[in-house]
Backbone as a chain_set.jsonl record, in Angstrom:
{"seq": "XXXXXXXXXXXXXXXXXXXXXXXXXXXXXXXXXXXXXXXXXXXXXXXXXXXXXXXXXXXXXXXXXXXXXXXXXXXXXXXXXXXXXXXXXXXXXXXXXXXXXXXXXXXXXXXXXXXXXXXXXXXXX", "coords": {"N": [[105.887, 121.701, 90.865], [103.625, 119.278, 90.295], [103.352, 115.74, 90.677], [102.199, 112.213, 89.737], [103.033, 109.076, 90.575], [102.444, 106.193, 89.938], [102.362, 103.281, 90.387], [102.475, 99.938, 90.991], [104.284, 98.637, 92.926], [105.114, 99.105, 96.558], [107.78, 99.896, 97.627], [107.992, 101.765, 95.624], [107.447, 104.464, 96.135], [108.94, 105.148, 98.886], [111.24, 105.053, 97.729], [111.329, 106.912, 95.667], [111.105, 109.228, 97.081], [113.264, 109.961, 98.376], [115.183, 109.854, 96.513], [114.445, 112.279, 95.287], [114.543, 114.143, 97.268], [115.651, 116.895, 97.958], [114.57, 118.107, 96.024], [112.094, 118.31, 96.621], [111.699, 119.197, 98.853], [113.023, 121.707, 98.186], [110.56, 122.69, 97.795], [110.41, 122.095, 94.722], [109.506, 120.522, 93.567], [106.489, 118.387, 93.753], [105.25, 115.886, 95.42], [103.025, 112.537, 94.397], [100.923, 109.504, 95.191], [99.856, 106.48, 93.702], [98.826, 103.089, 93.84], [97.539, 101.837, 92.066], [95.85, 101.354, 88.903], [93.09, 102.573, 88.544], [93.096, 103.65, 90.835], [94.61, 105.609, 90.774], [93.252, 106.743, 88.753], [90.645, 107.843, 90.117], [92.121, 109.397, 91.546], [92.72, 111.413, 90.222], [90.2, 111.974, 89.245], [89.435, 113.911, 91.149], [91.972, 115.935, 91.308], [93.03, 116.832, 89.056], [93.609, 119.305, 87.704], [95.755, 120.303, 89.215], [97.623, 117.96, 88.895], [100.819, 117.654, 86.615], [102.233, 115.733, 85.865], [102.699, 112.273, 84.977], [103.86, 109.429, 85.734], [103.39, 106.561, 84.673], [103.593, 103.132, 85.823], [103.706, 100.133, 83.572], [102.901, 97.389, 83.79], [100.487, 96.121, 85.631], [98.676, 94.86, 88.095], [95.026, 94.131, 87.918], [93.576, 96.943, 86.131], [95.931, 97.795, 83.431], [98.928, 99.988, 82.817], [98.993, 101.013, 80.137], [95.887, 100.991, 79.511], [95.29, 102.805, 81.573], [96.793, 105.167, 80.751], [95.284, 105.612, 78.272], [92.341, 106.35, 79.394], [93.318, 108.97, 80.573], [94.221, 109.891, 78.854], [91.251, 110.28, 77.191], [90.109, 111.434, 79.139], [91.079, 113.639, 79.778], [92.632, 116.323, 78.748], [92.233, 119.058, 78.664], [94.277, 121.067, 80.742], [96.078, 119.139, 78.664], [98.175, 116.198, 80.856], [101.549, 115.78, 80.94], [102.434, 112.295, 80.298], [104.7, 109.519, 81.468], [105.667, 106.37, 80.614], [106.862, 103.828, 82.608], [108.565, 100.51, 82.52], [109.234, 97.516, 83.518], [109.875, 95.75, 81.205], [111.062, 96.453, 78.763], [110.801, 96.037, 75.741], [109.582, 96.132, 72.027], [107.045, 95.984, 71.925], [105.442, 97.045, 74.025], [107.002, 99.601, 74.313], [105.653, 100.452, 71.84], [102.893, 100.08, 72.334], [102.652, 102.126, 74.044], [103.651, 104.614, 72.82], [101.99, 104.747, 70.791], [99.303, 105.535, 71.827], [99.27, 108.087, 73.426], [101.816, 108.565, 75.232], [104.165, 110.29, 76.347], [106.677, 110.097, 76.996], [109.222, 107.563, 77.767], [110.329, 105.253, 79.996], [112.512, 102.645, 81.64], [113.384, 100.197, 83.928], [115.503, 99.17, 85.603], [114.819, 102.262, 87.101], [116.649, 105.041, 85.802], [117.479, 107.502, 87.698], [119.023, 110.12, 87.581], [118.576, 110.602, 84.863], [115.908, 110.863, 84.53], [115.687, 113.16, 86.297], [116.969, 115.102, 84.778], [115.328, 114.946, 82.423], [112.903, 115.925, 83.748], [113.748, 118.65, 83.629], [113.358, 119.805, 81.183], [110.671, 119.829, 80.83], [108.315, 122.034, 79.646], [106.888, 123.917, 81.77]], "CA": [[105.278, 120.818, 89.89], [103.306, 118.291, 90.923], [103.59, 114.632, 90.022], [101.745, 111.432, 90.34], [103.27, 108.515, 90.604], [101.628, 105.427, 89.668], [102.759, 101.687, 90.695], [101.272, 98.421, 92.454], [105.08, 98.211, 94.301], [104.783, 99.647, 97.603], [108.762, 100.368, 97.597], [108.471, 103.119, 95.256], [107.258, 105.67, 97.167], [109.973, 105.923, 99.492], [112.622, 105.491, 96.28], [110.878, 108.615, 94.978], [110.699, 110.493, 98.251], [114.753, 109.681, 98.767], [115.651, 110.427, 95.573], [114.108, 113.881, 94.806], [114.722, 114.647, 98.692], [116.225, 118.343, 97.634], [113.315, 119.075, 95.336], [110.995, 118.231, 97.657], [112.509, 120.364, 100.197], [112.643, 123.369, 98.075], [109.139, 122.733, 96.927], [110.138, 122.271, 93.378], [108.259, 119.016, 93.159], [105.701, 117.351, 94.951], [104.582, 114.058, 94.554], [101.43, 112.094, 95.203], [101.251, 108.054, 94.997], [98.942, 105.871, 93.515], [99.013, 101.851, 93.876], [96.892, 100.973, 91.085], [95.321, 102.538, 87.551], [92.089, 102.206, 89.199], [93.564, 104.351, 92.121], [94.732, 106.975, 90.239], [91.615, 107.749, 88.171], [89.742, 108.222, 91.553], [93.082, 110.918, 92.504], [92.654, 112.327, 88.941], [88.919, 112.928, 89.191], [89.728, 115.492, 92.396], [92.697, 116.848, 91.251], [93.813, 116.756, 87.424], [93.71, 120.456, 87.209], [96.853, 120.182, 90.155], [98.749, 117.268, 88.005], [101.52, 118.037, 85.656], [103.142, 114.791, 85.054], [102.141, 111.466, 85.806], [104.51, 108.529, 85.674], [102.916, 104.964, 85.338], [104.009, 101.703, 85.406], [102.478, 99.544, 82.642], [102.467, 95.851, 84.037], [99.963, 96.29, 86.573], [96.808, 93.802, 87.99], [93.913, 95.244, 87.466], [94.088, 98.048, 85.13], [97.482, 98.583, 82.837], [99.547, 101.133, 82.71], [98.271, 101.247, 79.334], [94.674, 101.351, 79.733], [95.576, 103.949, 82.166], [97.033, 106.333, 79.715], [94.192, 105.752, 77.278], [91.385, 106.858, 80.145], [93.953, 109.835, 80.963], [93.989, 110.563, 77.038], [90.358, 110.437, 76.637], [88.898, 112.057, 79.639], [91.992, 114.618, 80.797], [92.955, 116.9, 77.509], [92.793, 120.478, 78.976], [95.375, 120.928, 80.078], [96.755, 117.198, 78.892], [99.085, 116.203, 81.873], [102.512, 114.904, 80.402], [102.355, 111.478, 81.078], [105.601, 109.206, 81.048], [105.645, 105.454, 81.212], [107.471, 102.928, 82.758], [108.415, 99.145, 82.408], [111.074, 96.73, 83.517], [109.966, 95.29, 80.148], [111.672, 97.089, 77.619], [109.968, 95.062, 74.319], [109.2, 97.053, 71.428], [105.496, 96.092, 72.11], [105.361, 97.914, 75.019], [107.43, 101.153, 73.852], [104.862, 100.747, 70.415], [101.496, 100.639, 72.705], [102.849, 103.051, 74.784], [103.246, 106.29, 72.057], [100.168, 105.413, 70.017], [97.897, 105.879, 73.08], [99.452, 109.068, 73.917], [102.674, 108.67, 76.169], [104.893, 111.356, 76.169], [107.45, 109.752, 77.182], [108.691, 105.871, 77.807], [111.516, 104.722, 80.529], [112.979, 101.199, 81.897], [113.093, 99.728, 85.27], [115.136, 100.412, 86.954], [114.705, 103.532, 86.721], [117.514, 106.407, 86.042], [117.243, 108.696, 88.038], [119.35, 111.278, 86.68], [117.993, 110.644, 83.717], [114.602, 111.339, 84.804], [115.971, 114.481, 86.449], [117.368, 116.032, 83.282], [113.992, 114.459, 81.831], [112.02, 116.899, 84.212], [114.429, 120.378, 83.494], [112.812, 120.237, 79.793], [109.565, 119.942, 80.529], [107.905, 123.375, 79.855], [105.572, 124.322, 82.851]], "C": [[104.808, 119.561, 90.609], [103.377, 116.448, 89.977], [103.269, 113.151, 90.323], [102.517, 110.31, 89.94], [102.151, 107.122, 90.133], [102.539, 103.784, 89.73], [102.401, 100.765, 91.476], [102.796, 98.189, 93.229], [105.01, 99.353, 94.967], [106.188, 100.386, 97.955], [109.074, 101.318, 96.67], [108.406, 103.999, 95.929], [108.928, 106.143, 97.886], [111.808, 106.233, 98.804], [112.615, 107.156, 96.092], [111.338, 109.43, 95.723], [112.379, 111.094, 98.385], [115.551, 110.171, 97.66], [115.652, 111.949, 94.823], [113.915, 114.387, 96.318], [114.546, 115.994, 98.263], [115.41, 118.819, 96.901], [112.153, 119.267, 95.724], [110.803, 119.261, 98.517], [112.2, 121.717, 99.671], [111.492, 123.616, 96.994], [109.228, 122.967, 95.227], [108.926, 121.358, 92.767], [107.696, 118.962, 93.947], [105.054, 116.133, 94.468], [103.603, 113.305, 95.454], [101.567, 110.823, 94.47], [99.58, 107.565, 94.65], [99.593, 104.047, 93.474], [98.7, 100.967, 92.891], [96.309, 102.216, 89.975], [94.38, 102.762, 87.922], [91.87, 103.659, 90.574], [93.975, 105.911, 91.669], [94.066, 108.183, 89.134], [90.98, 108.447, 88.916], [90.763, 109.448, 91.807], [92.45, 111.652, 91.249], [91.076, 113.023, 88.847], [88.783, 114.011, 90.063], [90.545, 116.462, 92.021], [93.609, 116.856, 89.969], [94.109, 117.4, 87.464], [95.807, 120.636, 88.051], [98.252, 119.479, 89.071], [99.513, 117.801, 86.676], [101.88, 116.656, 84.962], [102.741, 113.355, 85.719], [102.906, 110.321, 84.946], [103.955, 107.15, 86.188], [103.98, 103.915, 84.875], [103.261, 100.892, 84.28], [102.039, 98.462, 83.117], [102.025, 96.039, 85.583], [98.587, 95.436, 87.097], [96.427, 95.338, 87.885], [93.994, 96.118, 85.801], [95.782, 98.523, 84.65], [97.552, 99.896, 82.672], [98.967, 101.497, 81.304], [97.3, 101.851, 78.563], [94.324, 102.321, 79.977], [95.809, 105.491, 81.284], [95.745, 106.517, 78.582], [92.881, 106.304, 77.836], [92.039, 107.945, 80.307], [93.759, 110.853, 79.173], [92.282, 111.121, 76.652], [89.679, 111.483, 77.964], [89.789, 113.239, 80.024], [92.741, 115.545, 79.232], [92.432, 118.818, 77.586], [92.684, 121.165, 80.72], [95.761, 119.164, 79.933], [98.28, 117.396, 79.841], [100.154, 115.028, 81.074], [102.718, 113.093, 80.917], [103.664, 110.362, 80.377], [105.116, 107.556, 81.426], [106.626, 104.746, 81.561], [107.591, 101.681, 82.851], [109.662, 98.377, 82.86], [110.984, 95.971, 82.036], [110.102, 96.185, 78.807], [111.501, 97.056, 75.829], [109.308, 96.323, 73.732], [107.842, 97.033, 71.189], [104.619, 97.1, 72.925], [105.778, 99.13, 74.885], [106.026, 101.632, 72.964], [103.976, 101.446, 70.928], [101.517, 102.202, 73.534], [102.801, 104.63, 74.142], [102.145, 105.898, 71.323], [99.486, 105.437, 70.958], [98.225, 107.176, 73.41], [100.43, 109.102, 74.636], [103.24, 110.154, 75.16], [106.574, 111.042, 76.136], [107.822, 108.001, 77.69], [110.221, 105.904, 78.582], [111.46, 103.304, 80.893], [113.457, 101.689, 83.29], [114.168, 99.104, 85.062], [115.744, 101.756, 86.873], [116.252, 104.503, 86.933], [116.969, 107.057, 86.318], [117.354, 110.629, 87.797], [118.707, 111.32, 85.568], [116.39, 111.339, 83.469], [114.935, 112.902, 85.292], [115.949, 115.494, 85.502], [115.954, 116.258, 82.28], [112.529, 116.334, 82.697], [112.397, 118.743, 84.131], [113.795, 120.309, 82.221], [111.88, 120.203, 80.062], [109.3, 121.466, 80.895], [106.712, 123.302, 80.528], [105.042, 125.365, 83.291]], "O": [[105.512, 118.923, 91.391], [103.438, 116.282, 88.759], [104.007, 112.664, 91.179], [102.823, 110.416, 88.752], [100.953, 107.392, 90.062], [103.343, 103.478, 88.85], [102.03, 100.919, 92.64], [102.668, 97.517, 94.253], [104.881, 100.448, 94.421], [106.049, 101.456, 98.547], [110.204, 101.807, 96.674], [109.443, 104.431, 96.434], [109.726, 107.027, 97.574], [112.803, 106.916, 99.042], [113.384, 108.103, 96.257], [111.98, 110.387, 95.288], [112.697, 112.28, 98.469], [116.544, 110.868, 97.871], [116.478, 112.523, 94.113], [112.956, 115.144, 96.467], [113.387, 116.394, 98.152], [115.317, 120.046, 96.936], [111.326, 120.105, 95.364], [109.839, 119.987, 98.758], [111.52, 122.6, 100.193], [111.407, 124.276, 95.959], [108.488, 123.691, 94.561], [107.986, 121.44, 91.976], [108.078, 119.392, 95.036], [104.549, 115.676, 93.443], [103.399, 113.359, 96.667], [102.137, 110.783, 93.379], [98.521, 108.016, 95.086], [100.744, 103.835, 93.093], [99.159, 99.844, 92.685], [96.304, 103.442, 90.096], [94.405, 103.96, 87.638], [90.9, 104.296, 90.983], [93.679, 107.002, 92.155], [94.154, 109.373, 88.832], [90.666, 109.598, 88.615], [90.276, 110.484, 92.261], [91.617, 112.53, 91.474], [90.796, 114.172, 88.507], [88.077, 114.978, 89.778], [90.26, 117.648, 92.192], [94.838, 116.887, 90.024], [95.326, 117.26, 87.339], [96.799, 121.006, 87.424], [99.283, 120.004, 88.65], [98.868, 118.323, 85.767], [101.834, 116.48, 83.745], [102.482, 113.312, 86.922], [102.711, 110.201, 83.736], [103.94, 106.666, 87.32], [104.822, 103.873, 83.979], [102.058, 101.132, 84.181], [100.825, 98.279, 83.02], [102.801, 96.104, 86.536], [97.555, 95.448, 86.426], [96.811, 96.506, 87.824], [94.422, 95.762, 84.703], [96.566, 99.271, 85.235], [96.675, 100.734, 82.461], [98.314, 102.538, 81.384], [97.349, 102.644, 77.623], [93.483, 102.975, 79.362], [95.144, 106.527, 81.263], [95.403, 107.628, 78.178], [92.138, 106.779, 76.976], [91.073, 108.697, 80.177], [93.356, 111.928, 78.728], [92.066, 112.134, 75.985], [88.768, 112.256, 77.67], [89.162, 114.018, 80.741], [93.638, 114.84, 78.77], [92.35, 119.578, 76.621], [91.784, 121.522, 81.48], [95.727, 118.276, 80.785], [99.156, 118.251, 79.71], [99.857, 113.889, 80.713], [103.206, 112.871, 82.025], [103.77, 110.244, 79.157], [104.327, 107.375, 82.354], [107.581, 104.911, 80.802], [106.569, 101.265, 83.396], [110.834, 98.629, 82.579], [112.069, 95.55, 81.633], [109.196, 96.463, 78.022], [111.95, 97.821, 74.974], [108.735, 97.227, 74.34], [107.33, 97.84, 70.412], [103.581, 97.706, 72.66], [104.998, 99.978, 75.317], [105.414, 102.684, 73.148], [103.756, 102.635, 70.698], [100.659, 103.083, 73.58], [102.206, 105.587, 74.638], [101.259, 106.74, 71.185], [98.409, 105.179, 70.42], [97.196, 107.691, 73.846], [100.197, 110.154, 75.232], [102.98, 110.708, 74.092], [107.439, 111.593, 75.456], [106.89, 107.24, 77.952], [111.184, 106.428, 78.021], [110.467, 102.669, 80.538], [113.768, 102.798, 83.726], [114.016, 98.246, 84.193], [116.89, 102.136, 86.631], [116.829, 104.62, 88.014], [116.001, 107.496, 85.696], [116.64, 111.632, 87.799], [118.179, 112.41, 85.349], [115.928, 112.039, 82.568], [114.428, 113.82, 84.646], [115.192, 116.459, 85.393], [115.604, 117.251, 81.643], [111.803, 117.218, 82.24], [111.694, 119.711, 84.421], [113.529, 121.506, 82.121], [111.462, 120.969, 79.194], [109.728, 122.075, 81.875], [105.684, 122.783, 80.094], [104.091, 125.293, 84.07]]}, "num_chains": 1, "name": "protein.A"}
């Protein structure tokens, strides 16, 4: 399953990489990084068909996490790629905007991991 990441900090990546080591390994996952919303439109126009799941951040320059989901909603809808968000801001503004645009899902910073784990055994793929 593949899975894009999406965040302007530069220390996720190797969170991610460290944390899903063992799924990596036995090619359950793979994961592909983006820095910005901006950044990951440009991956998404090459390779949507590839993406399953795509985990943004919302509080982002440039383009929000947000925004993001709402360009993902409008131009990416077969197959729609589960898309989860994340925030260290937890505010029921941010949960709100987050399912009427289309999330799928909504976590907090900093991130469970397990949680996300267990999070990825239900998704049907």
């Amino acid at each position: 399953m593949k899975i894009l990441v999406v965040d302007d900090e530069a220390d996720v990546q190797p969170l991610f990489l460290q944390r899903f080591r063992k799924e990596i390994r036995e090619h359950d996952l793979e994961f592909d990084f983006a820095l910005s919303g901006e950044e990951a439109l440009s991956y998404l126009k090459k390779k949507h068909q590839e993406v399953i799941l795509i985990l943004s951040d919302i509080n982002m320059p440039g383009m929000s996490g947000i925004e993001l989901l709402r360009r993902i909603r409008h131009d990416y809808d077969a197959p729609p790629p589960v898309v989860m968000m994340i925030t260290a801001y937890a505010d029921e503004e941010n949960h709100n905007q987050a399912m009427e645009n289309g999330a799928n899902d909504f976590l907090t910073k900093p991130l469970d991991f397990n949680l996300l784990k267990e999070k990825l055994k239900t998704l049907k793929i």
